[in-house]
N, C-alpha and C positions, 0 to 999 in steps of 0.2 A: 540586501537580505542575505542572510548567511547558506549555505549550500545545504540541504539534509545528506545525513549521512549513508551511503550506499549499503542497505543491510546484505544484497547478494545480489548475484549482475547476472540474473535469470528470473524468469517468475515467478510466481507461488503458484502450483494449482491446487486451487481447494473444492471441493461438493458441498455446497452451503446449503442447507434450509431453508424457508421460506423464514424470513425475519431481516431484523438488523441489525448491520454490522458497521464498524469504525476502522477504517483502514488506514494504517501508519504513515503520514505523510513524512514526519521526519528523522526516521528509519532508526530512532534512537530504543522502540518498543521490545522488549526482552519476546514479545508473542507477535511475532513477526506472521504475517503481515499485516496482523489486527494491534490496533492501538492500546496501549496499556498507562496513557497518562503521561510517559515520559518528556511528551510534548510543550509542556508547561515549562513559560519562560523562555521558551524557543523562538516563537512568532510562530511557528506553524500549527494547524489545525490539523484532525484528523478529516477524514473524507469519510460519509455516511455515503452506506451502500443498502438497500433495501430488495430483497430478496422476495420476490411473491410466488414464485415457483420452482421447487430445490432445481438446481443446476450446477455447472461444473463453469468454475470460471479462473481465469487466469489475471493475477493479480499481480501489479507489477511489484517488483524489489529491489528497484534501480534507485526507486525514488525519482527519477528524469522523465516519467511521462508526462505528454500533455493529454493523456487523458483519463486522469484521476478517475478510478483506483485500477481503472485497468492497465495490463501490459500493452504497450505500441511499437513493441521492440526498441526503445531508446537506448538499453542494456548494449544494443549490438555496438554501440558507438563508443562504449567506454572504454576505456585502456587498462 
């Protein structure tokens, strides 16, 4: 499978809402680090993040985590 593209080698931290959101797995999304479609044709899917009580969360941008859609610090390993 093909690499997603590294949108930026830090997190995003966003104040979300209680709702749902689609987070970019193959970092080609112009509204980073929510999904915007770009995805199509890729093989990759976006990752559903459901939000029941607003909070502050950090959202990876590496695209390298293992644990979708959150940061795991994988960023720190990159070159």
């Amino acid at each position: 499978m093909a690499q997603p593209v590294i949108a930026q080698k830090s997190p995003y931290a966003a104040e979300l809402a209680p709702g749902e959101y689609w987070w970019c797995a193959c970092g080609q999304s112009k509204k980073q680090p929510f999904c915007d479609g770009s995805h199509k044709g890729t093989g990759f899917s976006p990752a559903k993040l459901t939000v029941t009580v607003g909070e502050k969360v950090w959202l990876c941008g590496c695209k390298q985590t293992r644990n979708p859609p959150f940061c795991d610090g994988s960023h720190k390993a990159l070159m």
